[in-house]
CHARMM internal coordinates of N, CA and C (Angstrom, degrees):
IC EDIT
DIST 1 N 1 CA 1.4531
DIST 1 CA 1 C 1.5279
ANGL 1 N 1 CA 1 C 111.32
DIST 1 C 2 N 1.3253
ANGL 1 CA 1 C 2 N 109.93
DIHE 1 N 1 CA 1 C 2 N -38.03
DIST 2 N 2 CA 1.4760
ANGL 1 C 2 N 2 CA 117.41
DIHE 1 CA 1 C 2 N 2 CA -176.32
DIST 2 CA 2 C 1.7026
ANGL 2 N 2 CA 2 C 108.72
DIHE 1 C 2 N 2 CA 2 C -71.91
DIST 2 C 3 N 1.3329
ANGL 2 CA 2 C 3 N 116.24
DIHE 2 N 2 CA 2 C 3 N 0.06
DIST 3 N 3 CA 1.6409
ANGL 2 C 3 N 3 CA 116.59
DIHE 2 CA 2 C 3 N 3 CA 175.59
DIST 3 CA 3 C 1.7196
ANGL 3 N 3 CA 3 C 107.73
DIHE 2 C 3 N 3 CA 3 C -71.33
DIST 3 C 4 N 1.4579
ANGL 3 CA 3 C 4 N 104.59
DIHE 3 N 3 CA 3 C 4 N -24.26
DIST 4 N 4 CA 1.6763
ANGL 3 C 4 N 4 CA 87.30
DIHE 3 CA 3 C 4 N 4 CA -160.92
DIST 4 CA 4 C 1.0265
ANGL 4 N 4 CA 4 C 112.57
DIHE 3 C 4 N 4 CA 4 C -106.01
DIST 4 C 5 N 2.0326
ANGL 4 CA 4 C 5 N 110.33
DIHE 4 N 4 CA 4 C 5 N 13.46
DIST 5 N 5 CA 1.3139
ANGL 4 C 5 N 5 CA 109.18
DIHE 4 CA 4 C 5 N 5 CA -177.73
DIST 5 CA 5 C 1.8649
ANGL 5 N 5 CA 5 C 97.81
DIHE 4 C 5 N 5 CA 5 C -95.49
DIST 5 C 6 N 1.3137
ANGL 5 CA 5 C 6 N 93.23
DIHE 5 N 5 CA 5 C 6 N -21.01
DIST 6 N 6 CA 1.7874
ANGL 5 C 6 N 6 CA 105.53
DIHE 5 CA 5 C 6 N 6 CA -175.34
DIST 6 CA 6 C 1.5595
ANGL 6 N 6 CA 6 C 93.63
DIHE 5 C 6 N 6 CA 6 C -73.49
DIST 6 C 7 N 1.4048
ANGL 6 CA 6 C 7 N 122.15
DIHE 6 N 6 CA 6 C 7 N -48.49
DIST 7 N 7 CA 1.0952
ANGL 6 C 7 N 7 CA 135.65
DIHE 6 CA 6 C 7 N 7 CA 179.66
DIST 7 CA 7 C 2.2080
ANGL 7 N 7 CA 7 C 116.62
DIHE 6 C 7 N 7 CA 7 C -38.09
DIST 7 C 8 N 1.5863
ANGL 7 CA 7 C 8 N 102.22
DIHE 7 N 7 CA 7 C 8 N -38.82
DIST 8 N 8 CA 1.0578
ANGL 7 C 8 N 8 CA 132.30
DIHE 7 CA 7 C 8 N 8 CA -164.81
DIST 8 CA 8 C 1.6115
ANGL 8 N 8 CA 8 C 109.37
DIHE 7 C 8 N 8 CA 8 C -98.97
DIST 8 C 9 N 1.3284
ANGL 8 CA 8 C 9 N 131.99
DIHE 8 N 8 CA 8 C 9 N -25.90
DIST 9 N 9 CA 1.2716
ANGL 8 C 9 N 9 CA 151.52
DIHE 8 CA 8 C 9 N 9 CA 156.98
DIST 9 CA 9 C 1.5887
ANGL 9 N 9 CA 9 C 100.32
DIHE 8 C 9 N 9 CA 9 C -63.62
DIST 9 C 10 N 1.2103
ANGL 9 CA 9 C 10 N 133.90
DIHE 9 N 9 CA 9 C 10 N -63.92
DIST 10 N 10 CA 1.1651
ANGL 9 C 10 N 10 CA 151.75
DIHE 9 CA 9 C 10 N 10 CA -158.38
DIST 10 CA 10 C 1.4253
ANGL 10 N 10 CA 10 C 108.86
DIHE 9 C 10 N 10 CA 10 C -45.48
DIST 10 C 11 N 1.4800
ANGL 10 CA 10 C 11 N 102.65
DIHE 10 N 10 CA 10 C 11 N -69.13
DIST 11 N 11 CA 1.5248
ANGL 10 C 11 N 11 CA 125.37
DIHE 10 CA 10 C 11 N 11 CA -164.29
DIST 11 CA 11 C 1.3654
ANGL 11 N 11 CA 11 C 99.15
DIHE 10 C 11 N 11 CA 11 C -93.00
DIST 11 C 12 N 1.2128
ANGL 11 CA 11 C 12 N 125.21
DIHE 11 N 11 CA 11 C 12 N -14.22
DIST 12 N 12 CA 1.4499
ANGL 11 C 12 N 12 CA 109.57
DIHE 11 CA 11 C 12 N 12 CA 158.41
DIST 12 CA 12 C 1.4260
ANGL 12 N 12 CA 12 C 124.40
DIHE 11 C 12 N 12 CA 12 C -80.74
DIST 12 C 13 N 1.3442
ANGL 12 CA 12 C 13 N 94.03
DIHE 12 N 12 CA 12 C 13 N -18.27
DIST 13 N 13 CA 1.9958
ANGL 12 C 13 N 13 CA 100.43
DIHE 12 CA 12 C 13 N 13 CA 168.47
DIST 13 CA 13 C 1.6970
ANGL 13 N 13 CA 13 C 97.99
DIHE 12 C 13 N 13 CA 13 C -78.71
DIST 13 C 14 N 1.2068
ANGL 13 CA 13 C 14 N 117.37
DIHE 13 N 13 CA 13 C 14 N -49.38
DIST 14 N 14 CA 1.9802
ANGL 13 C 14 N 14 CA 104.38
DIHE 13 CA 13 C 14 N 14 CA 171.76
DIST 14 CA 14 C 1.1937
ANGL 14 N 14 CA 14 C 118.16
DIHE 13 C 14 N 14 CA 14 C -43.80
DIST 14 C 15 N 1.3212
ANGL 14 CA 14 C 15 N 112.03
DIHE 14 N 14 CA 14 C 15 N -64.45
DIST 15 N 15 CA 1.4666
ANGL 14 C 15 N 15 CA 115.54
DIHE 14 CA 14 C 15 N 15 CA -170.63
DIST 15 CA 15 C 1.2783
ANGL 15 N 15 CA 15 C 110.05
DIHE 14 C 15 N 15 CA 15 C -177.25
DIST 15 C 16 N 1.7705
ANGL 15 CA 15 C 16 N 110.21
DIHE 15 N 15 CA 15 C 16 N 85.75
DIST 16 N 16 CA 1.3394
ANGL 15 C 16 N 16 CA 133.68
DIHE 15 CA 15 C 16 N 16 CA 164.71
DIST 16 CA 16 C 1.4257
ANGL 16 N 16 CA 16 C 119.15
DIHE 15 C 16 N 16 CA 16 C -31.82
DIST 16 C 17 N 1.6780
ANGL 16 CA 16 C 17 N 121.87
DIHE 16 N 16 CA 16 C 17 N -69.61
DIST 17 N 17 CA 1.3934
ANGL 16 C 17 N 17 CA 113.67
DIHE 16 CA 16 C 17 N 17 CA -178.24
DIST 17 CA 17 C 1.4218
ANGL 17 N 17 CA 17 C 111.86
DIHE 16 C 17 N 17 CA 17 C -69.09
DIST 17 C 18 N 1.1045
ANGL 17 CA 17 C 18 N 133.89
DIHE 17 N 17 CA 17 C 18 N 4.25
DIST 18 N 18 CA 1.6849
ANGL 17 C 18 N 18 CA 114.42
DIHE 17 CA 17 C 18 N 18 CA 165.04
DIST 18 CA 18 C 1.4620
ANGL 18 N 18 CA 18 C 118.98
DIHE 17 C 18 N 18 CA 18 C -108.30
DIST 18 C 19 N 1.3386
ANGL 18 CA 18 C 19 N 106.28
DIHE 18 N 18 CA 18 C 19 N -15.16
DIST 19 N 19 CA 1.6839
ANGL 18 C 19 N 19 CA 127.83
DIHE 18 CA 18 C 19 N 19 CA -161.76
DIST 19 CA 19 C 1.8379
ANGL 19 N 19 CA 19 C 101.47
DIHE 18 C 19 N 19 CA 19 C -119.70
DIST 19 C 20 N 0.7704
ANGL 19 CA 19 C 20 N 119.47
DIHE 19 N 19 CA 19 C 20 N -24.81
DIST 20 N 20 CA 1.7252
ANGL 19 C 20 N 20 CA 116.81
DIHE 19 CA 19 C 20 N 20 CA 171.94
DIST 20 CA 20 C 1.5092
ANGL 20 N 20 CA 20 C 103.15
DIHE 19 C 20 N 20 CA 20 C 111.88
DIST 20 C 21 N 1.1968
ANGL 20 CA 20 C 21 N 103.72
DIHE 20 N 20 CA 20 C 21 N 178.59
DIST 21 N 21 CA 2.0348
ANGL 20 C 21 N 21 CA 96.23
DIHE 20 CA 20 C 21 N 21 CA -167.98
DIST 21 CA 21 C 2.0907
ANGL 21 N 21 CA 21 C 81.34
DIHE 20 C 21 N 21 CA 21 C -117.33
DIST 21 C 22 N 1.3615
ANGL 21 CA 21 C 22 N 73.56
DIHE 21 N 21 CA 21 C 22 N -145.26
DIST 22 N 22 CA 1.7298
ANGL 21 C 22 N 22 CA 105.46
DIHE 21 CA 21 C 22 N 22 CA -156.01
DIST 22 CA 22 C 1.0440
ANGL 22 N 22 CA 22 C 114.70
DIHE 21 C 22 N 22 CA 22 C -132.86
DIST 22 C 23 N 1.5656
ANGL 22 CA 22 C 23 N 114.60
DIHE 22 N 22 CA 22 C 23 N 89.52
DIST 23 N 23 CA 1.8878
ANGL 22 C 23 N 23 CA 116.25
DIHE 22 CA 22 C 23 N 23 CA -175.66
DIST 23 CA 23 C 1.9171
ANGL 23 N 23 CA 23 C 93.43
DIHE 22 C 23 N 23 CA 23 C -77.19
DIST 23 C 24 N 1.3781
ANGL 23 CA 23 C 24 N 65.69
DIHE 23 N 23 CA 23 C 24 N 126.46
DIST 24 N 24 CA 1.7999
ANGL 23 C 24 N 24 CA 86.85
DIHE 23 CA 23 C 24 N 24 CA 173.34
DIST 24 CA 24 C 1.2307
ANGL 24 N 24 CA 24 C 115.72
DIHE 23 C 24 N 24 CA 24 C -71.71
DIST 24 C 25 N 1.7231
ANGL 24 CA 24 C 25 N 123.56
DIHE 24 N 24 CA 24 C 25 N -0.47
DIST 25 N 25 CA 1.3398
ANGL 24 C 25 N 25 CA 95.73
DIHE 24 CA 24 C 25 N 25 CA 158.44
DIST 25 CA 25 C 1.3528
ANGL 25 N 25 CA 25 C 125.99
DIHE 24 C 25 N 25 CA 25 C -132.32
DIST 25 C 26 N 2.0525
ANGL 25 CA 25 C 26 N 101.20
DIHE 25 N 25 CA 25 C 26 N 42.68
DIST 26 N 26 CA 0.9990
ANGL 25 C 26 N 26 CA 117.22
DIHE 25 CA 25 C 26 N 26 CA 147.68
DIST 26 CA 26 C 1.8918
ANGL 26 N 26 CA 26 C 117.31
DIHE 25 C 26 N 26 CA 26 C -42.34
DIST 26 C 27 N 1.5828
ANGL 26 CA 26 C 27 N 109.58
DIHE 26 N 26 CA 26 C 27 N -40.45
DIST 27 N 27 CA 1.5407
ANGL 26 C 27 N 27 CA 93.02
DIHE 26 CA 26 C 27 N 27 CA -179.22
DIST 27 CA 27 C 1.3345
ANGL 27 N 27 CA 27 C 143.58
DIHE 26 C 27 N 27 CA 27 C -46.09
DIST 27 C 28 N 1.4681
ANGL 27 CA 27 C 28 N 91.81
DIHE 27 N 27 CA 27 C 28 N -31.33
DIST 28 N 28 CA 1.7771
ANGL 27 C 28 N 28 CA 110.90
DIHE 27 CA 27 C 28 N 28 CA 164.10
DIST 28 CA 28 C 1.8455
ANGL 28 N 28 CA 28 C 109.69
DIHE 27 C 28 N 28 CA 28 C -34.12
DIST 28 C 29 N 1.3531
ANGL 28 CA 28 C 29 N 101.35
DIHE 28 N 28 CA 28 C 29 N -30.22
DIST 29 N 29 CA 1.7385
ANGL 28 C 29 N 29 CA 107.60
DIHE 28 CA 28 C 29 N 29 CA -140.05
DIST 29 CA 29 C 1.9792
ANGL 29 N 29 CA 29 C 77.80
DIHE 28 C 29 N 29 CA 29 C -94.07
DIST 29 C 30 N 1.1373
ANGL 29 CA 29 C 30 N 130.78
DIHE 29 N 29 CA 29 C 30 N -38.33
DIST 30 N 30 CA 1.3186
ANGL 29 C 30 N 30 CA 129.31
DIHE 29 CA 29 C 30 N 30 CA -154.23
DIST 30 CA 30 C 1.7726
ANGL 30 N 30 CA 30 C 122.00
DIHE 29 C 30 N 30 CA 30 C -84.23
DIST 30 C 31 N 1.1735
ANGL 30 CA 30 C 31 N 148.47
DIHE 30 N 30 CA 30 C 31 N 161.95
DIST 31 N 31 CA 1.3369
ANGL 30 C 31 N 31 CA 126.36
DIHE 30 CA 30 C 31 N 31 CA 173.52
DIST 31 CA 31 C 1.5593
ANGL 31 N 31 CA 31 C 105.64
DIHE 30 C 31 N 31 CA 31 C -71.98
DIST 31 C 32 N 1.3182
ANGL 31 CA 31 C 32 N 105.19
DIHE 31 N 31 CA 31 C 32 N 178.80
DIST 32 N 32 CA 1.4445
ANGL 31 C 32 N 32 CA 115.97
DIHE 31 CA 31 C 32 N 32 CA 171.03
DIST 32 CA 32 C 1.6252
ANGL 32 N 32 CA 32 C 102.61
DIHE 31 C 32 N 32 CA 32 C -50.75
DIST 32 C 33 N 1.2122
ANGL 32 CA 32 C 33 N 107.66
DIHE 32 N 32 CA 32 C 33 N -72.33
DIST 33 N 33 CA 1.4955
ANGL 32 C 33 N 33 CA 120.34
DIHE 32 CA 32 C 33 N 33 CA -165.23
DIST 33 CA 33 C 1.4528
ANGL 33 N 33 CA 33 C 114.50
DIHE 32 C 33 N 33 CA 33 C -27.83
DIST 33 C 34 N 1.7900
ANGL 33 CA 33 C 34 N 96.02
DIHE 33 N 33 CA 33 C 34 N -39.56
DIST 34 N 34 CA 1.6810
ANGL 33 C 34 N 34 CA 101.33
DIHE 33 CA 33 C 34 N 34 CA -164.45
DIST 34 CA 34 C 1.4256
ANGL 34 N 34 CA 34 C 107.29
DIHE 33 C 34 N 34 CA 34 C -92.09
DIST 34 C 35 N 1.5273
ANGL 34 CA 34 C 35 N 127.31
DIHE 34 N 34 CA 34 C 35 N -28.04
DIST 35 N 35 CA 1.1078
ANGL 34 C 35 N 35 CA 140.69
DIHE 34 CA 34 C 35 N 35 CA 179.77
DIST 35 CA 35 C 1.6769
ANGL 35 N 35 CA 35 C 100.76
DIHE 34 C 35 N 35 CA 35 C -71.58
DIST 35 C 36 N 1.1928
ANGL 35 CA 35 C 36 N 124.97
DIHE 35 N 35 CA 35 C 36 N -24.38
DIST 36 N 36 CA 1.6383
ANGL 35 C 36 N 36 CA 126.37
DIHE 35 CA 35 C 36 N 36 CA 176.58
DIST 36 CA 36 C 1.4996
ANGL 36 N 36 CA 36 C 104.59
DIHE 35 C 36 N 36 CA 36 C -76.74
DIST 36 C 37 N 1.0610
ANGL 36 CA 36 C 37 N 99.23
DIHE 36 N 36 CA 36 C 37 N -54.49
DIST 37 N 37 CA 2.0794
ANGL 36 C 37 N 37 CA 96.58
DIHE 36 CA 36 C 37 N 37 CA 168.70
DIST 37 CA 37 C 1.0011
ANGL 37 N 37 CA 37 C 127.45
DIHE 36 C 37 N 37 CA 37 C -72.72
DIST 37 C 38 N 1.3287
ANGL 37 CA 37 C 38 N 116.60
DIHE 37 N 37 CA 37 C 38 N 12.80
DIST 38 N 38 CA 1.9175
ANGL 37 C 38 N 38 CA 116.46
DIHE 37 CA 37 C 38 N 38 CA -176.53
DIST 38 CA 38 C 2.0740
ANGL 38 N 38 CA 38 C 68.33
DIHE 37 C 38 N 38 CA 38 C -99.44
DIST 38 C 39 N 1.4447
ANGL 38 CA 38 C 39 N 97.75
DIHE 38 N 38 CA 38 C 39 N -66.09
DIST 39 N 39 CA 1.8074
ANGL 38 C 39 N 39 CA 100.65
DIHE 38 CA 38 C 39 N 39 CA -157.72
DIST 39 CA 39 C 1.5973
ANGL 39 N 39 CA 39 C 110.37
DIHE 38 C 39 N 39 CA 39 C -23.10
DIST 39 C 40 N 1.7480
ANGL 39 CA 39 C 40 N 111.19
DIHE 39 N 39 CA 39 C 40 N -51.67
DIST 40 N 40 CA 1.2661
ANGL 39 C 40 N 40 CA 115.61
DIHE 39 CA 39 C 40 N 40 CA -166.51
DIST 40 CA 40 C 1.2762
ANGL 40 N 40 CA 40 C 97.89
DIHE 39 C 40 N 40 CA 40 C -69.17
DIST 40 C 41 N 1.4935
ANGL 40 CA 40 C 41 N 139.11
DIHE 40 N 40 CA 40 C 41 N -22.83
DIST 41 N 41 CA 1.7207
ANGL 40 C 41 N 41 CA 117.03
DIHE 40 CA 40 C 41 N 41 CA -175.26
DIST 41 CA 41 C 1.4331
ANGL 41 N 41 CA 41 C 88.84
DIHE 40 C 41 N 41 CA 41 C -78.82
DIST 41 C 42 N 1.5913
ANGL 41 CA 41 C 42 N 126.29
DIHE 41 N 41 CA 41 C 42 N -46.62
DIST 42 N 42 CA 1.5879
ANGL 41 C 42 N 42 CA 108.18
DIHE 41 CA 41 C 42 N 42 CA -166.84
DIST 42 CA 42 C 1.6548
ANGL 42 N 42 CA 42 C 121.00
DIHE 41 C 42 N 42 CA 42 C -47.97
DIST 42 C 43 N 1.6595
ANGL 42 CA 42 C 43 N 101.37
DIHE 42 N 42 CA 42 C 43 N -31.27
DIST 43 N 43 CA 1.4735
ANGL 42 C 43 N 43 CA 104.72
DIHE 42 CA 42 C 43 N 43 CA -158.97
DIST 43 CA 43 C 2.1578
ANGL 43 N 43 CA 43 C 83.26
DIHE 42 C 43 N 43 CA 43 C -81.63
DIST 43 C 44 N 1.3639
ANGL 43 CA 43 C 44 N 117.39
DIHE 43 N 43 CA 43 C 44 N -56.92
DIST 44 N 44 CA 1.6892
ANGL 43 C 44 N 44 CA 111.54
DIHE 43 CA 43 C 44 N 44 CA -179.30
DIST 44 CA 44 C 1.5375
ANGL 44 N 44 CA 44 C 111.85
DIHE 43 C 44 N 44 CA 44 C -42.57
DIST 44 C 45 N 1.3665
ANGL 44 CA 44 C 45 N 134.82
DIHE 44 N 44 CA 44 C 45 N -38.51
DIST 45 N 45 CA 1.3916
ANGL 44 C 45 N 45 CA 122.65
DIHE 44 CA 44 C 45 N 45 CA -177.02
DIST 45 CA 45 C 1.5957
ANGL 45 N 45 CA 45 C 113.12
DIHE 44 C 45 N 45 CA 45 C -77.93
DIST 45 C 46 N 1.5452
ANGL 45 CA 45 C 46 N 96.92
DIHE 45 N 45 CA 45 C 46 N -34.55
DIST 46 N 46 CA 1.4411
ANGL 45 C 46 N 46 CA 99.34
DIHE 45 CA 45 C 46 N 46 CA 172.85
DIST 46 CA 46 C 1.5352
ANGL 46 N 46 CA 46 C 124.45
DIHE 45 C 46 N 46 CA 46 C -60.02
DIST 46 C 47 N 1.5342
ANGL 46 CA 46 C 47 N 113.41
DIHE 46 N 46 CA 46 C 47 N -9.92
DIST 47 N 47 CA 1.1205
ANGL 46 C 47 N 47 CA 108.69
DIHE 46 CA 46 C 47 N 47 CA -161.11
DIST 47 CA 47 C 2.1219
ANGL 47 N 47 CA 47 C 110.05
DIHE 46 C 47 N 47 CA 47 C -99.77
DIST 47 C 48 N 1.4152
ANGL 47 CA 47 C 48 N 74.22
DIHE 47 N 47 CA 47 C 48 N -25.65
DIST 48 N 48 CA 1.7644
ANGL 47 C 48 N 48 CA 86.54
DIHE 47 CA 47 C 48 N 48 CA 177.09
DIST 48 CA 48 C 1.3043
ANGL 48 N 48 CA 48 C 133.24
DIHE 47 C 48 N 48 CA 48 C -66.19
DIST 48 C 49 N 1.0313
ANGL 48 CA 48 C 49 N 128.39
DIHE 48 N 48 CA 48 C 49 N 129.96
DIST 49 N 49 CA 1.5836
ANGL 48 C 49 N 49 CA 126.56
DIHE 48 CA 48 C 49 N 49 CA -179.27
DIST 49 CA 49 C 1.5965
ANGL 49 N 49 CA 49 C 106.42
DIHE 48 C 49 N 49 CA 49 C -52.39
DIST 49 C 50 N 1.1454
ANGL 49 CA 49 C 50 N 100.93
DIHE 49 N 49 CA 49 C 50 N -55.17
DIST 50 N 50 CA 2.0736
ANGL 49 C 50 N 50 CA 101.42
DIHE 49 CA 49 C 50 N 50 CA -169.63
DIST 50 CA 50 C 1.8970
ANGL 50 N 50 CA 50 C 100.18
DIHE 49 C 50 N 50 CA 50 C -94.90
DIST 50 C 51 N 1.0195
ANGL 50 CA 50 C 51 N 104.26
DIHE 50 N 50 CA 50 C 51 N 164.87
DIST 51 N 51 CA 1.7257
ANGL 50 C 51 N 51 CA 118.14
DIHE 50 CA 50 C 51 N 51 CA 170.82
DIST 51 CA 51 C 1.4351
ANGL 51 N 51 CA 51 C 107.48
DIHE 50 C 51 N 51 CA 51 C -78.05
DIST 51 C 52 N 1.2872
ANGL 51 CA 51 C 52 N 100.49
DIHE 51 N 51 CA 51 C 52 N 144.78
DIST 52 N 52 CA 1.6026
ANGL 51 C 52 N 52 CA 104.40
DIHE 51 CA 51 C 52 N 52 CA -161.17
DIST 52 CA 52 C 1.7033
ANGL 52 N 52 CA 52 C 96.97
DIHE 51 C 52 N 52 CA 52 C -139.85
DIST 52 C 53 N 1.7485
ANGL 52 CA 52 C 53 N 119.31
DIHE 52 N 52 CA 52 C 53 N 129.65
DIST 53 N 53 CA 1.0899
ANGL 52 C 53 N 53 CA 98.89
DIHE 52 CA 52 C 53 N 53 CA -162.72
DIST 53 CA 53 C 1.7489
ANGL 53 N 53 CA 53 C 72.44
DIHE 52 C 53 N 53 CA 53 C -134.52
DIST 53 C 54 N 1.6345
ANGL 53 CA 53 C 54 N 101.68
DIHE 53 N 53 CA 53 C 54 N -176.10
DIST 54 N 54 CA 1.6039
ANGL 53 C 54 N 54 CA 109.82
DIHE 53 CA 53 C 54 N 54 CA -176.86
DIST 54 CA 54 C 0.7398
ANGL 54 N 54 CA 54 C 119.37
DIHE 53 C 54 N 54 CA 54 C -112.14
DIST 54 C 55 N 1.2674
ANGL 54 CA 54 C 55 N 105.88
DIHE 54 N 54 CA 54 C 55 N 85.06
DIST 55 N 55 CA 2.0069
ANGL 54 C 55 N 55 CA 109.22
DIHE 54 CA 54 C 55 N 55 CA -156.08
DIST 55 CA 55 C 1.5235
ANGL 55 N 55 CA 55 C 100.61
DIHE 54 C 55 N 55 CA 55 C -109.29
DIST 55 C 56 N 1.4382
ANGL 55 CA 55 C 56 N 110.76
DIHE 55 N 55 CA 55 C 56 N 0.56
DIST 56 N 56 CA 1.6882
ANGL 55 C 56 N 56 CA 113.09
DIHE 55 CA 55 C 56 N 56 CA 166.56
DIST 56 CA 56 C 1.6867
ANGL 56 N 56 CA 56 C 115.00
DIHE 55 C 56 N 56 CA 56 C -73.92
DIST 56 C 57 N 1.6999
ANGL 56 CA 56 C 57 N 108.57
DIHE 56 N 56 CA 56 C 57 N -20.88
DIST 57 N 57 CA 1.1641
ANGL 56 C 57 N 57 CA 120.13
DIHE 56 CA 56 C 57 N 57 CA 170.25
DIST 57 CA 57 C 1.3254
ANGL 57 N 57 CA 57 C 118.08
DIHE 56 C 57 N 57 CA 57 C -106.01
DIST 57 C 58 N 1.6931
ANGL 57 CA 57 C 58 N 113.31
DIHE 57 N 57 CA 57 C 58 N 35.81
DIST 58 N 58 CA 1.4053
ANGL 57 C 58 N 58 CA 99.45
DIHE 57 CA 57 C 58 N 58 CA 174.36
DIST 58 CA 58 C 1.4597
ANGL 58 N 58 CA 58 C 127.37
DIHE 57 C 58 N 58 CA 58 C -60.31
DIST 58 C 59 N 1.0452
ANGL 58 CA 58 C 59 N 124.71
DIHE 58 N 58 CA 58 C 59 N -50.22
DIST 59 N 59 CA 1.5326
ANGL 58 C 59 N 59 CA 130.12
DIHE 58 CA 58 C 59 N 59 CA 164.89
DIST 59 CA 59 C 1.6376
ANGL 59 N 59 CA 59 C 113.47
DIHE 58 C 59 N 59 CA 59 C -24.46
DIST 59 C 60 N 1.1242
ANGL 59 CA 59 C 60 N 116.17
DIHE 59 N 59 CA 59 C 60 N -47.72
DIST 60 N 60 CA 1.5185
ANGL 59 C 60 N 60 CA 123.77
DIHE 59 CA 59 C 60 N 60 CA -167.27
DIST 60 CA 60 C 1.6358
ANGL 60 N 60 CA 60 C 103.83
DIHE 59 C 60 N 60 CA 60 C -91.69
DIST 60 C 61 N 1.4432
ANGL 60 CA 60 C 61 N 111.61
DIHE 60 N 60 CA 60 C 61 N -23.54
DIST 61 N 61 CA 1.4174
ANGL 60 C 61 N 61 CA 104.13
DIHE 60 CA 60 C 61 N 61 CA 165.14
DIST 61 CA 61 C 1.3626
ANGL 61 N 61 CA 61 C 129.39
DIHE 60 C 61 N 61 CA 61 C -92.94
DIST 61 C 62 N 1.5604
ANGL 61 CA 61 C 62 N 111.20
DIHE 61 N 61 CA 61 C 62 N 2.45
DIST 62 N 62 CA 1.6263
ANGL 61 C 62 N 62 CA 130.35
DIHE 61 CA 61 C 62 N 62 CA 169.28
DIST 62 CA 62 C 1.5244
ANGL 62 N 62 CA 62 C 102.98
DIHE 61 C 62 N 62 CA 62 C -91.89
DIST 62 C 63 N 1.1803
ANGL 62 CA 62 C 63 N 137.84
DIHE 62 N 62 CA 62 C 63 N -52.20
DIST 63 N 63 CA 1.8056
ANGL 62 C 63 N 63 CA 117.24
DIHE 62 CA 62 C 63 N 63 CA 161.93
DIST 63 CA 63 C 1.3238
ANGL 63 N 63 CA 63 C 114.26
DIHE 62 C 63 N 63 CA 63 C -44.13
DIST 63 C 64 N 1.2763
ANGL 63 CA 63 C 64 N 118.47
DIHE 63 N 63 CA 63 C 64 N -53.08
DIST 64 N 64 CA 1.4680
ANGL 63 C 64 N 64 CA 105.56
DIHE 63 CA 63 C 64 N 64 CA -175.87
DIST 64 CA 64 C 1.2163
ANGL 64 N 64 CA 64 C 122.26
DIHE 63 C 64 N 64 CA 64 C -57.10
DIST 64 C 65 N 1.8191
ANGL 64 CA 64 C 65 N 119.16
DIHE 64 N 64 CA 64 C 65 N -23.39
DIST 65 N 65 CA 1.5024
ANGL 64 C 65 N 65 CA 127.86
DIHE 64 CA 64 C 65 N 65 CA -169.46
DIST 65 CA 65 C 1.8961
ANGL 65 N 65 CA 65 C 82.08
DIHE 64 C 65 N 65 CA 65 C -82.62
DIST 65 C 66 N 1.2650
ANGL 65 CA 65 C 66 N 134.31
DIHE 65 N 65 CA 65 C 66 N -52.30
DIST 66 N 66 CA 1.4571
ANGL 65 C 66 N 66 CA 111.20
DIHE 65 CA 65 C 66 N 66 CA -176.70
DIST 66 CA 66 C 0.9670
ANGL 66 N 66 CA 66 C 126.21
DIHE 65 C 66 N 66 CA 66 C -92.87
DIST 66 C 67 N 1.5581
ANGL 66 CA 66 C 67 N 127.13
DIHE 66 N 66 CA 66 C 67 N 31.09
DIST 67 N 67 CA 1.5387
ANGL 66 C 67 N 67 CA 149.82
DIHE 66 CA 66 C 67 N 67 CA 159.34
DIST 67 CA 67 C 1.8396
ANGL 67 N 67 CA 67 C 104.32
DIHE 66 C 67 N 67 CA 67 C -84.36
DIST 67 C 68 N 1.3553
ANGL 67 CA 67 C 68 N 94.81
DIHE 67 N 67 CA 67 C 68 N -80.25
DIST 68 N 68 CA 1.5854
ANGL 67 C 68 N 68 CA 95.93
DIHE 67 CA 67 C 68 N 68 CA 163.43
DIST 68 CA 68 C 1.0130
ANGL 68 N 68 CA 68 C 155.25
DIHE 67 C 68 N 68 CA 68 C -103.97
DIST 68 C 69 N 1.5235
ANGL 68 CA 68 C 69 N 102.40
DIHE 68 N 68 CA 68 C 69 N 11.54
DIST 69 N 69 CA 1.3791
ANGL 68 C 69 N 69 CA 108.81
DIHE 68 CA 68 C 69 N 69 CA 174.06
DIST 69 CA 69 C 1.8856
ANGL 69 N 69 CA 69 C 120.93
DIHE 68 C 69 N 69 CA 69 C -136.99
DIST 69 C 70 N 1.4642
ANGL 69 CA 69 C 70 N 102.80
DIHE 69 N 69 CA 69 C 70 N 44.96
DIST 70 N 70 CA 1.1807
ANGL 69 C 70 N 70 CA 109.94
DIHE 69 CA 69 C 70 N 70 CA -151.27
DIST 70 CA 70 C 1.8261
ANGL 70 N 70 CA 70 C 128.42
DIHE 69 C 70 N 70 CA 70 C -68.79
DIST 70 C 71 N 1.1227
ANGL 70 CA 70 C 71 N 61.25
DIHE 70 N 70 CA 70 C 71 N 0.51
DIST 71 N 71 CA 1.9900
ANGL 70 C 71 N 71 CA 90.80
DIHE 70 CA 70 C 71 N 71 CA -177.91
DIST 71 CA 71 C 1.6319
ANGL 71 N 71 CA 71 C 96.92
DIHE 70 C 71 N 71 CA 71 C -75.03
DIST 71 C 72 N 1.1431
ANGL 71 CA 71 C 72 N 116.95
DIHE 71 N 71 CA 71 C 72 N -21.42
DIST 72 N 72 CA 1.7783
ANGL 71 C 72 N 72 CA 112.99
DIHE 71 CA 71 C 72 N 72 CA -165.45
DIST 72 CA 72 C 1.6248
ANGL 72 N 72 CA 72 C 91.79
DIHE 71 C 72 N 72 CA 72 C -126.20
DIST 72 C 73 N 1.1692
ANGL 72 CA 72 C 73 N 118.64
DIHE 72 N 72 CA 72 C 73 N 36.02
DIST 73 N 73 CA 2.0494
ANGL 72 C 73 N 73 CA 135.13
DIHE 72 CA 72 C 73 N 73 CA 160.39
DIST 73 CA 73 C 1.5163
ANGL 73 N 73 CA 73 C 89.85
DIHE 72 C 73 N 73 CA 73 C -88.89
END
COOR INIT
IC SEED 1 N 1 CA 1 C
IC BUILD
């Protein structure tokens, strides 16, 4: 269950206005572990001057777009 909230964090770090954002209190929904690694990307993006997306993992963020979001394939 906790995949589609990671799932939902994810693609809103790709690309929120086409893919949906990230209710922040999806974290409730996640374990500690996973809710500690969302924190550290919030606190790493927050920290950068420019927007920084994971486009070294595009491949791995295009299954997930036709895992859960296949309507926008």
């Amino acid at each position: 269950m906790a995949r589609r909230w990671v799932a939902n964090f994810l693609l809103a770090w790709w690309n929120a206005e086409a893919l949906g954002g990230f209710d922040i209190a999806d974290l409730f929904a996640v374990d500690r572990e996973v809710s500690e690694d969302m924190a550290t990307m919030f606190t790493y993006l927050a920290r950068e001057e420019d927007a920084v997306y994971p486009t070294d993992y595009r491949g791995e963020i295009e299954s997930i777009i036709k895992r859960w979001r296949p309507e926008k394939v």
